[in-house]
mmCIF file of the C-alpha atoms, coordinates in Angstrom:
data_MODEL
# 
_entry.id   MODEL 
# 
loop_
_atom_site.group_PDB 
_atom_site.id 
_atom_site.type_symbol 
_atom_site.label_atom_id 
_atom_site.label_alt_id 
_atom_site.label_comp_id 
_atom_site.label_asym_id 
_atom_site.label_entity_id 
_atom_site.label_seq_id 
_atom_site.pdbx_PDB_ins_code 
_atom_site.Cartn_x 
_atom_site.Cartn_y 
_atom_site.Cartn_z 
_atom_site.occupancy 
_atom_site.B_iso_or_equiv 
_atom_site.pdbx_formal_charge 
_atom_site.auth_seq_id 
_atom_site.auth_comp_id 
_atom_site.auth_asym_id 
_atom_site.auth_atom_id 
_atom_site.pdbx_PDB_model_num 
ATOM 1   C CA . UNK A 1 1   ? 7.346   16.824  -10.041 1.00 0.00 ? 1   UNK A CA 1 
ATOM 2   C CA . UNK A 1 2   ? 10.537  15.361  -8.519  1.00 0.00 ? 2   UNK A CA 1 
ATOM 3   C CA . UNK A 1 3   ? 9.824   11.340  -8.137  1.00 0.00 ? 3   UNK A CA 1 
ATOM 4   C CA . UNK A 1 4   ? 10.728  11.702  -4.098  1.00 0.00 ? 4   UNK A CA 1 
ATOM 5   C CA . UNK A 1 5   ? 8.983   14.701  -3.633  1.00 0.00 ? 5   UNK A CA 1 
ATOM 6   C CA . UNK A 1 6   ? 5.674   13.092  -5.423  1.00 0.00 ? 6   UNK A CA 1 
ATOM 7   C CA . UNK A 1 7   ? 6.504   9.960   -2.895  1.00 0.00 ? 7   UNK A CA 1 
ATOM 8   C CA . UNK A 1 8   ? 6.487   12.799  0.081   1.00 0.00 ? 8   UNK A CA 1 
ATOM 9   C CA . UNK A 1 9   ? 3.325   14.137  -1.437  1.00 0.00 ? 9   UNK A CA 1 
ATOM 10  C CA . UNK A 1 10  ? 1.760   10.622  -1.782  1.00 0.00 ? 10  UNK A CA 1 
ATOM 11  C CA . UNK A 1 11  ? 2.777   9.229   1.485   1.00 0.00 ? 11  UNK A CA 1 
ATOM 12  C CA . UNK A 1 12  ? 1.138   12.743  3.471   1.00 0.00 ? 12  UNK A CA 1 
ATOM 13  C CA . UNK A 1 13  ? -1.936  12.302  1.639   1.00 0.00 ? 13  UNK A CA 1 
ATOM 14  C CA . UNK A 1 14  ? -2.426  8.860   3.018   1.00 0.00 ? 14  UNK A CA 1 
ATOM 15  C CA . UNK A 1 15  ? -1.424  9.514   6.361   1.00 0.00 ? 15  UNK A CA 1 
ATOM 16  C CA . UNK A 1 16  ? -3.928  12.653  6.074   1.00 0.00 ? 16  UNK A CA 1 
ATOM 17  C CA . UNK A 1 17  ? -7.104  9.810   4.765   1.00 0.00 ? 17  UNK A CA 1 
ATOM 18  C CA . UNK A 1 18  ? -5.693  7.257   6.892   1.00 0.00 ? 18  UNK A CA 1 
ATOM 19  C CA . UNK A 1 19  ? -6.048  9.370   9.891   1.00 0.00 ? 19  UNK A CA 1 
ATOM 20  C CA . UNK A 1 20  ? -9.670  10.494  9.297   1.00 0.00 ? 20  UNK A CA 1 
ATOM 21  C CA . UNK A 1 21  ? -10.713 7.072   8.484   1.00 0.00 ? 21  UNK A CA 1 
ATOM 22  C CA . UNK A 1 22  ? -9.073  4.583   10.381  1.00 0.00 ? 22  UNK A CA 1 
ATOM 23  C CA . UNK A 1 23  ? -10.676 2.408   13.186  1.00 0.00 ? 23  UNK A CA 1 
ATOM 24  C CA . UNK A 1 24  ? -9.551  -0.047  15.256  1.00 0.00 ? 24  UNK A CA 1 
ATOM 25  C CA . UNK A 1 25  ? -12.814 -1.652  15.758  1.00 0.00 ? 25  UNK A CA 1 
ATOM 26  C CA . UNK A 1 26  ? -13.131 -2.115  11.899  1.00 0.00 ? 26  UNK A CA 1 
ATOM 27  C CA . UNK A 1 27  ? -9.610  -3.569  10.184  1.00 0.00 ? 27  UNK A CA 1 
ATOM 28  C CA . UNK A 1 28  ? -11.067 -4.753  6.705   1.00 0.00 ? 28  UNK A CA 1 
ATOM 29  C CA . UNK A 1 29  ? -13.500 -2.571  6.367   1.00 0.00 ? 29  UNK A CA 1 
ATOM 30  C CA . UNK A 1 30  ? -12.401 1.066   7.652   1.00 0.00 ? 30  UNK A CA 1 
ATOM 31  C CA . UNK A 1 31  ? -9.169  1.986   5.071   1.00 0.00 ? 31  UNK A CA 1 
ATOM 32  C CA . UNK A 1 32  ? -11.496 0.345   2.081   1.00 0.00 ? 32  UNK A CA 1 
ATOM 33  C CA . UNK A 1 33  ? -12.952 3.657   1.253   1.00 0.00 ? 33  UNK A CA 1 
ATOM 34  C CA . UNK A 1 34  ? -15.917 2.900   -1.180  1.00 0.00 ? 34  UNK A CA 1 
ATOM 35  C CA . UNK A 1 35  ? -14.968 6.579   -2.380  1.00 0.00 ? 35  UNK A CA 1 
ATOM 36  C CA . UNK A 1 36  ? -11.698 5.479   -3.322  1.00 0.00 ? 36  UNK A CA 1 
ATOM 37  C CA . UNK A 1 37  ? -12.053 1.727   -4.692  1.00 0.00 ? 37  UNK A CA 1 
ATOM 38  C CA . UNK A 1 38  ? -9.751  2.043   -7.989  1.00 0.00 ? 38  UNK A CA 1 
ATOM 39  C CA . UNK A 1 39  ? -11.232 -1.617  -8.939  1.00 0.00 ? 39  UNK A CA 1 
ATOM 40  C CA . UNK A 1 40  ? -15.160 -2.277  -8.250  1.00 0.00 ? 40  UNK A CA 1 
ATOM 41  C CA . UNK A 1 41  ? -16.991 -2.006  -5.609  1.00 0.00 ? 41  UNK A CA 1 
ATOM 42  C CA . UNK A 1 42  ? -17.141 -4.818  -3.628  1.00 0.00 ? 42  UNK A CA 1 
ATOM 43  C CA . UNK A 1 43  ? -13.787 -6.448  -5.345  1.00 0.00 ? 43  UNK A CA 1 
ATOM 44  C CA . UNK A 1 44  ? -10.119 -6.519  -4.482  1.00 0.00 ? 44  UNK A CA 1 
ATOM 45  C CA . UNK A 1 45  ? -7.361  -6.906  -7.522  1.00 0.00 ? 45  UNK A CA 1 
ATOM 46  C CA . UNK A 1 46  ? -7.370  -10.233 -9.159  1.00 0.00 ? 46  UNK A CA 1 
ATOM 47  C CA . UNK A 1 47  ? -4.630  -12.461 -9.445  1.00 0.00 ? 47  UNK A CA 1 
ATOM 48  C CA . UNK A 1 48  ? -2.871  -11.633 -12.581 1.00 0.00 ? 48  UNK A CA 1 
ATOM 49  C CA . UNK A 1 49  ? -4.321  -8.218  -12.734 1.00 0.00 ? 49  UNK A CA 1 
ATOM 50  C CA . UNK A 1 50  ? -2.221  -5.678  -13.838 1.00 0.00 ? 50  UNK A CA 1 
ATOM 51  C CA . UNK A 1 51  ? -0.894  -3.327  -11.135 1.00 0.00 ? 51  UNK A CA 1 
ATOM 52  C CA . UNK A 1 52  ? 1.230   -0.713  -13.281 1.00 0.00 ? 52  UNK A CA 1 
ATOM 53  C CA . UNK A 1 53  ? 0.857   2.310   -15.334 1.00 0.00 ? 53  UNK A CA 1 
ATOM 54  C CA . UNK A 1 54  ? -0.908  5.446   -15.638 1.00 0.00 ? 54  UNK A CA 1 
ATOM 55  C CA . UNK A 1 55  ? -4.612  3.367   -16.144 1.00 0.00 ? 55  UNK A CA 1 
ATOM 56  C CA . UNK A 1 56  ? -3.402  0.688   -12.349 1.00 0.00 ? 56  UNK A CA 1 
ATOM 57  C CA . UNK A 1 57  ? -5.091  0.841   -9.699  1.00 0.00 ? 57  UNK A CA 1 
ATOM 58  C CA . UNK A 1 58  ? -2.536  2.556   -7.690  1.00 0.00 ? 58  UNK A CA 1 
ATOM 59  C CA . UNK A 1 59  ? -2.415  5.371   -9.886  1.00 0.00 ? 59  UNK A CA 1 
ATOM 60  C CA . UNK A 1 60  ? -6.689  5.605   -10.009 1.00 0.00 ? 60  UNK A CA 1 
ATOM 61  C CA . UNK A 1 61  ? -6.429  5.289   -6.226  1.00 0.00 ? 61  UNK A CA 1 
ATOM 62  C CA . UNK A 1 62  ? -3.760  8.417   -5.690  1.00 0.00 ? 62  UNK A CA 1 
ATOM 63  C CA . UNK A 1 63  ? -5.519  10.720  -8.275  1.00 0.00 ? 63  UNK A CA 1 
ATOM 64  C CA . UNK A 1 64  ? -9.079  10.012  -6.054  1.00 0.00 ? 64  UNK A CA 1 
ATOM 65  C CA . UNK A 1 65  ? -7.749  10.372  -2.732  1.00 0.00 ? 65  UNK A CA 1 
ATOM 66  C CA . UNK A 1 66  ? -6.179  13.533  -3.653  1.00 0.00 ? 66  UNK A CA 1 
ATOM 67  C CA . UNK A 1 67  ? -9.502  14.781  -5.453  1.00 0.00 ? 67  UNK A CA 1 
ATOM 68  C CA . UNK A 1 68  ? -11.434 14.043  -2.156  1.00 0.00 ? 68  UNK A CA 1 
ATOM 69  C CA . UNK A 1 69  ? -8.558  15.535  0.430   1.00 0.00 ? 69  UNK A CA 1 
ATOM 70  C CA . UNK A 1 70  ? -9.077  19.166  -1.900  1.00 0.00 ? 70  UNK A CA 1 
ATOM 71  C CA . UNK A 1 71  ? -12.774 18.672  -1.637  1.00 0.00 ? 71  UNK A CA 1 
ATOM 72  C CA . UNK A 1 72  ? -12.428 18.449  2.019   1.00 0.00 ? 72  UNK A CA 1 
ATOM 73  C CA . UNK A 1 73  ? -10.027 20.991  2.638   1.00 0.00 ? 73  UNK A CA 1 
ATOM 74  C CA . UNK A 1 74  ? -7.921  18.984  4.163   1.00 0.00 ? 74  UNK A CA 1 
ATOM 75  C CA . UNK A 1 75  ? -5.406  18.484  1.529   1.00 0.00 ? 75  UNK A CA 1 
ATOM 76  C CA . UNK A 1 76  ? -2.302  18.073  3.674   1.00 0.00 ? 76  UNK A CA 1 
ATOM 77  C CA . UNK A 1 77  ? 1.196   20.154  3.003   1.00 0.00 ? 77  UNK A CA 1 
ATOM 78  C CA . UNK A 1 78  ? 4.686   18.384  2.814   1.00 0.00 ? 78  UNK A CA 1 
ATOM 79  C CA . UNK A 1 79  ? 7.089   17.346  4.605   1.00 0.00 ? 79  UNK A CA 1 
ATOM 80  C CA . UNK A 1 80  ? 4.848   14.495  5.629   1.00 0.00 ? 80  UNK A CA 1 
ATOM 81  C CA . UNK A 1 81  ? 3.913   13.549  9.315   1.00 0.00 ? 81  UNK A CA 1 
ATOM 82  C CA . UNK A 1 82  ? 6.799   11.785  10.789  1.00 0.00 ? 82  UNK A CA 1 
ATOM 83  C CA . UNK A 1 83  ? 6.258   7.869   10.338  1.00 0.00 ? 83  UNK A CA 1 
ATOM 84  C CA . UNK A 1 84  ? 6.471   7.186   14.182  1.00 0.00 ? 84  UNK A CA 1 
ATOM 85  C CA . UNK A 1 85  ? 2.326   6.663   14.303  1.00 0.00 ? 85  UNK A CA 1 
ATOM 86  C CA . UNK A 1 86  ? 2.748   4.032   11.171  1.00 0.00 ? 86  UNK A CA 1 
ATOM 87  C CA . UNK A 1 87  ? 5.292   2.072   9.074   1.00 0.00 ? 87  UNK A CA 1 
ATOM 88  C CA . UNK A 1 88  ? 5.589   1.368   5.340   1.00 0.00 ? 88  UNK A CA 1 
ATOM 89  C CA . UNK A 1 89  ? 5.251   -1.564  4.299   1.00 0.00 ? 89  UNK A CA 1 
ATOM 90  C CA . UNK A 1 90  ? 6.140   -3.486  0.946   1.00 0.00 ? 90  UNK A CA 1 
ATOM 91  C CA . UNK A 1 91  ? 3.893   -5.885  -1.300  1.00 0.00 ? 91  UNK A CA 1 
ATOM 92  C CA . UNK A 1 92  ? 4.880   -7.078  -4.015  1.00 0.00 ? 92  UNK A CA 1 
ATOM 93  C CA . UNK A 1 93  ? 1.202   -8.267  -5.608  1.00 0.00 ? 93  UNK A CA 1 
ATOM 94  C CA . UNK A 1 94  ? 2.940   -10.562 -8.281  1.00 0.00 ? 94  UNK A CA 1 
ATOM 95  C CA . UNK A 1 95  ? 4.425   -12.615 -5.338  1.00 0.00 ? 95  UNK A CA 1 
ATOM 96  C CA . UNK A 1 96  ? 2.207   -13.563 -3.803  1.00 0.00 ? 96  UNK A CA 1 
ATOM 97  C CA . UNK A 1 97  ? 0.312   -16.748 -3.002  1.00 0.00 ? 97  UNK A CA 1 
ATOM 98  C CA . UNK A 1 98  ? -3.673  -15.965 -2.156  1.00 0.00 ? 98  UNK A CA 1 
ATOM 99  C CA . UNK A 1 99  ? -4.006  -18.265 0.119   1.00 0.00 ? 99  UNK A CA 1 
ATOM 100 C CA . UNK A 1 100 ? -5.936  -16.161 2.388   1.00 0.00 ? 100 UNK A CA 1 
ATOM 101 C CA . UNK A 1 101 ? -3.769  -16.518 5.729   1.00 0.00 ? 101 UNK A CA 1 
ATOM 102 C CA . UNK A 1 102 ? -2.663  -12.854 6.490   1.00 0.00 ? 102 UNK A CA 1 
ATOM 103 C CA . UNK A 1 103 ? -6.050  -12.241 5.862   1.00 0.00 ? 103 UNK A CA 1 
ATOM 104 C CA . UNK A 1 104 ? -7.287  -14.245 8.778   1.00 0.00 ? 104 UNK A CA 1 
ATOM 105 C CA . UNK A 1 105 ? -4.368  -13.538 11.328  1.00 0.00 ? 105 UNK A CA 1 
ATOM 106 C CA . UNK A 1 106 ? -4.832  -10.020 10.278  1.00 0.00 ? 106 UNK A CA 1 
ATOM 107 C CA . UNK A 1 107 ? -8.623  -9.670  11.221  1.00 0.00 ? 107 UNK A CA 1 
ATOM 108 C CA . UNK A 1 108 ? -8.998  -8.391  7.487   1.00 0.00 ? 108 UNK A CA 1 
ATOM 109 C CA . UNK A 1 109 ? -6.928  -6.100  6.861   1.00 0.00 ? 109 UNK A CA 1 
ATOM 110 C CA . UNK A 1 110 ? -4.769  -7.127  4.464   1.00 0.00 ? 110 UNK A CA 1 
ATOM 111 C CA . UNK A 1 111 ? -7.528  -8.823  2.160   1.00 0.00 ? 111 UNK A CA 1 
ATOM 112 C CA . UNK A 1 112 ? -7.072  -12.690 0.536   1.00 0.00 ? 112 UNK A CA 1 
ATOM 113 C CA . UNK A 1 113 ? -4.566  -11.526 -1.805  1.00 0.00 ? 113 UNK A CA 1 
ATOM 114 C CA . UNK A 1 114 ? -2.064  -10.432 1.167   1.00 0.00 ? 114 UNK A CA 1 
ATOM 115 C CA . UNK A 1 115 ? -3.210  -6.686  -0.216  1.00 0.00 ? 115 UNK A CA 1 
ATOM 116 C CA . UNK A 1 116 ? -2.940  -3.959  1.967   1.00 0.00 ? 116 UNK A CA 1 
ATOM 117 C CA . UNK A 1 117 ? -6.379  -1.671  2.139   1.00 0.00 ? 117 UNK A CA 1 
ATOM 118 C CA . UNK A 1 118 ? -6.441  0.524   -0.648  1.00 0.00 ? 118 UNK A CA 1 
ATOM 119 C CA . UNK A 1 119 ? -6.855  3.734   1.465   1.00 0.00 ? 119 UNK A CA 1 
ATOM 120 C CA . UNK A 1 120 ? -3.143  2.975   2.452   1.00 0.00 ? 120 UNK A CA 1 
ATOM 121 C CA . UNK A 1 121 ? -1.727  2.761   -0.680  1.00 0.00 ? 121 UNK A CA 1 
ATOM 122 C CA . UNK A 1 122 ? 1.645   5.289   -1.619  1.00 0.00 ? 122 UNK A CA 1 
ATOM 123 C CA . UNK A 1 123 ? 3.597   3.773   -4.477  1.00 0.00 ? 123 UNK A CA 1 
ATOM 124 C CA . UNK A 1 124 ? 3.778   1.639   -7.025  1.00 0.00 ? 124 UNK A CA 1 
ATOM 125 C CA . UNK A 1 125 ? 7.202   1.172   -8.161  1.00 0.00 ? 125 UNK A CA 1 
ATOM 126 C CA . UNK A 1 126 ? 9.105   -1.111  -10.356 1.00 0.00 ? 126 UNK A CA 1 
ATOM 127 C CA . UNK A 1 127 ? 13.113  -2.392  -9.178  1.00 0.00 ? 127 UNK A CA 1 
ATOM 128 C CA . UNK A 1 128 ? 15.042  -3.671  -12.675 1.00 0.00 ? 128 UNK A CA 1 
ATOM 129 C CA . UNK A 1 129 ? 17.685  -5.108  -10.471 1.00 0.00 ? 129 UNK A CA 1 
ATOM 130 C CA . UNK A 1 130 ? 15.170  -7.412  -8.717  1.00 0.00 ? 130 UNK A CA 1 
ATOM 131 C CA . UNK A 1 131 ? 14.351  -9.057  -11.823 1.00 0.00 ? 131 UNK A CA 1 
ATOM 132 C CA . UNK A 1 132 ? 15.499  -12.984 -11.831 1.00 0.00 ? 132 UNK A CA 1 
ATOM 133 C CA . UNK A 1 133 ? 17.946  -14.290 -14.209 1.00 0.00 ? 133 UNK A CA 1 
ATOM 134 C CA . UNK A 1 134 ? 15.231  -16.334 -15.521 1.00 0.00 ? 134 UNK A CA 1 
ATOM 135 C CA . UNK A 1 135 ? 13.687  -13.459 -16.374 1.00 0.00 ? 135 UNK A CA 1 
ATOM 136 C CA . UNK A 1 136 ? 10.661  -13.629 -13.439 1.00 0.00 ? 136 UNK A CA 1 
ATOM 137 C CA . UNK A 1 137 ? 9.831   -10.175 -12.775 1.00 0.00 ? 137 UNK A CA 1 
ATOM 138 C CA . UNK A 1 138 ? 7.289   -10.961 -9.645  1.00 0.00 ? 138 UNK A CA 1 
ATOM 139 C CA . UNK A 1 139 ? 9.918   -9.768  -6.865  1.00 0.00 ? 139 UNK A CA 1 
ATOM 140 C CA . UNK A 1 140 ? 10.397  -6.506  -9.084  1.00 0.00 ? 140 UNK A CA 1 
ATOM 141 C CA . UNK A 1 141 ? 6.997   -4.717  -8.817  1.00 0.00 ? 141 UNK A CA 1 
ATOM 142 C CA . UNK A 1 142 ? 6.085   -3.236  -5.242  1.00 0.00 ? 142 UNK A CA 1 
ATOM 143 C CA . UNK A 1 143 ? 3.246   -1.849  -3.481  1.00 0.00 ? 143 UNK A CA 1 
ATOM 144 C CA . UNK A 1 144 ? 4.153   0.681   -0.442  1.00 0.00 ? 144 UNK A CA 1 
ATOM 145 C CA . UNK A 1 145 ? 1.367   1.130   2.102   1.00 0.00 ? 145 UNK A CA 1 
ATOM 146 C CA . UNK A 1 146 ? 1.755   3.435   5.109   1.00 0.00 ? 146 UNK A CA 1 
ATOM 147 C CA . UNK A 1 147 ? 0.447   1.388   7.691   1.00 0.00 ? 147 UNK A CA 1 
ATOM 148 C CA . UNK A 1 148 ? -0.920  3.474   10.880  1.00 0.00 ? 148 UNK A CA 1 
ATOM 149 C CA . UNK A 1 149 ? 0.179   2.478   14.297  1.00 0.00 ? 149 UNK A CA 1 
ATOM 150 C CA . UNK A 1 150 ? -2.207  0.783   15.272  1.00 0.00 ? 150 UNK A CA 1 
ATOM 151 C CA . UNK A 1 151 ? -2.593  -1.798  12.635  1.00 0.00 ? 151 UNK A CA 1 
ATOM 152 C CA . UNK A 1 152 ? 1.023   -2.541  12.913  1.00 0.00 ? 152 UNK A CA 1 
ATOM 153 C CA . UNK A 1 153 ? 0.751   -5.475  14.893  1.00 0.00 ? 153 UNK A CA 1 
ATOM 154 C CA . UNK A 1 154 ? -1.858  -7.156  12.622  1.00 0.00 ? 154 UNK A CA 1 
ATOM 155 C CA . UNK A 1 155 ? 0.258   -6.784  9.857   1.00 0.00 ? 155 UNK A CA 1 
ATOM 156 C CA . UNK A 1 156 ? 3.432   -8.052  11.874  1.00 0.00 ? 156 UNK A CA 1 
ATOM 157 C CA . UNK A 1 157 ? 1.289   -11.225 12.099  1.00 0.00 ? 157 UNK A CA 1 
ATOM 158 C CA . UNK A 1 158 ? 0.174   -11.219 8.131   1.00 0.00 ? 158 UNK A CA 1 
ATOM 159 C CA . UNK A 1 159 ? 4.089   -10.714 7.556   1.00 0.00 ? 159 UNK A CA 1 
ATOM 160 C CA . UNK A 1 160 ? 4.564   -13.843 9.611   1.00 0.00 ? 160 UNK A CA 1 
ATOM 161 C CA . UNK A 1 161 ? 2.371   -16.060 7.674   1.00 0.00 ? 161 UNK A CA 1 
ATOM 162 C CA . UNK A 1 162 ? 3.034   -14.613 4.261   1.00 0.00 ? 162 UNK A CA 1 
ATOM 163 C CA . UNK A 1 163 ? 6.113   -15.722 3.079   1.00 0.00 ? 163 UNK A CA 1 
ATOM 164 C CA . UNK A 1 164 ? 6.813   -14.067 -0.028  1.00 0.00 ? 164 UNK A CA 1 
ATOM 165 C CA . UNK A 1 165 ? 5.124   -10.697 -0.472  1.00 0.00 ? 165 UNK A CA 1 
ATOM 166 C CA . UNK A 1 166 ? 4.567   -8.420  2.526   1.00 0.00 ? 166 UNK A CA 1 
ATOM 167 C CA . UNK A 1 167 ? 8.003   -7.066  4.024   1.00 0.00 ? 167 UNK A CA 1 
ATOM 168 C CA . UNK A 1 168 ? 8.121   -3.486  6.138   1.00 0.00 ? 168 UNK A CA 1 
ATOM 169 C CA . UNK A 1 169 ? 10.167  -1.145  3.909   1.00 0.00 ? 169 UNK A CA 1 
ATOM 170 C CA . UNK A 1 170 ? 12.474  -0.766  6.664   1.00 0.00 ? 170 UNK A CA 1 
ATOM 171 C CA . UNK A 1 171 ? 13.657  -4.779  6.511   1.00 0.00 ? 171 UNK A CA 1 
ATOM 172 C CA . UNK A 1 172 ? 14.458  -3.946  2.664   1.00 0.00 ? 172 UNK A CA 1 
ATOM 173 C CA . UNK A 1 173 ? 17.317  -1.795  2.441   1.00 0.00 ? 173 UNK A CA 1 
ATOM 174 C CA . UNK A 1 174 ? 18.395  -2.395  -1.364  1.00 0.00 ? 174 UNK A CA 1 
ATOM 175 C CA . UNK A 1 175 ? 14.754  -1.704  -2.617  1.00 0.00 ? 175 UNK A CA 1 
ATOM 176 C CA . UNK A 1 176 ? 15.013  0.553   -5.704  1.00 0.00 ? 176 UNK A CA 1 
ATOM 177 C CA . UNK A 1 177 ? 13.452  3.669   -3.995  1.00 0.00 ? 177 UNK A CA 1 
ATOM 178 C CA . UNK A 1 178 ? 12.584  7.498   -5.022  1.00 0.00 ? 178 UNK A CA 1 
ATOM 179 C CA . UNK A 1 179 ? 13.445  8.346   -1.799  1.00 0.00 ? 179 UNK A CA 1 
ATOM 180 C CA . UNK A 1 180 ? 16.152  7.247   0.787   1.00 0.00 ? 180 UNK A CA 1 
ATOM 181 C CA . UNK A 1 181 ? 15.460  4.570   3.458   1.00 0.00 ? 181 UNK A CA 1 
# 
């Protein structure tokens, strides 16, 4: 499959879980999908964990959620909904600094690693040309999350307070995309 169609795909089959699932009332807890945990229950990624490749969690997480959607019958059919009830949003997990701060301002929802819920999760993508000189790769793997509407202001605050790794896609223009944005 075409890599922006399987973005399409991936991004309507969170907005599909996301909108089944999703509560207010419960920001860490209600878009952590025991079903879906690509890691452990009970456990977010580690520091230094490895995010890419066919065997990452992102890749564990898509091939579950899409299982369960089929099971349900609710599998959803492109083009995806439009994004006006959510926003993407970028993390780049090797960025990032764990000290637990969008967690707090964010009532949970992005967990102590600045990680968006898992239920969220889109892409995982790689960006060559945001490699560093040095040779530092931590700004060139990303995370995109589609975050629904009405978690957007608690991750406007984590954004605030996280200074390296959370970014909405839209505030990223250059980012080495399958699709345009």
């Amino acid at each position: 499959m075409e890599q922006g169609t399987l973005f399409n795909q991936r991004l309507a089959e969170a907005i599909a879980w996301c909108n089944i699932h999703a509560s207010i009332d419960k920001p860490a807890t209600s878009l952590r999908s025991p079903e879906l945990n690509p890691i452990a229950p009970g456990s977010e990624v580690e520091v230094g964990a490895k995010w890419e490749g066919e065997q990452g969690p992102v890749e564990t997480l898509v091939a579950l959620r899409s299982r369960r959607l089929r099971e349900m019958e609710i599998y959803p059919t492109l083009p995806a909904a439009p994004l006006n009830d959510g926003r993407l949003l970028v993390y780049f997990p090797y960025a990032n600094l764990t000290d637990g701060t969008a967690a707090d301002v964010s009532m949970g929802f992005l967990d102590g690693l600045d990680a968006p819920p898992w239920d969220t999760w889109v892409w995982f993508g790689y960006d060559p040309g945001r490699v560093e000189p040095s040779g530092d790769y931590s700004d060139a793997y990303y995370l995109v999350a589609w975050i629904p509407q009405m978690f957007v202001a608690l991750v406007d605050a984590g954004i605030r307070v996280s200074l390296y790794d959370l970014f909405w896609l839209s505030d990223m223009p250059d980012l080495a995309l399958p699709i345009p944005h």
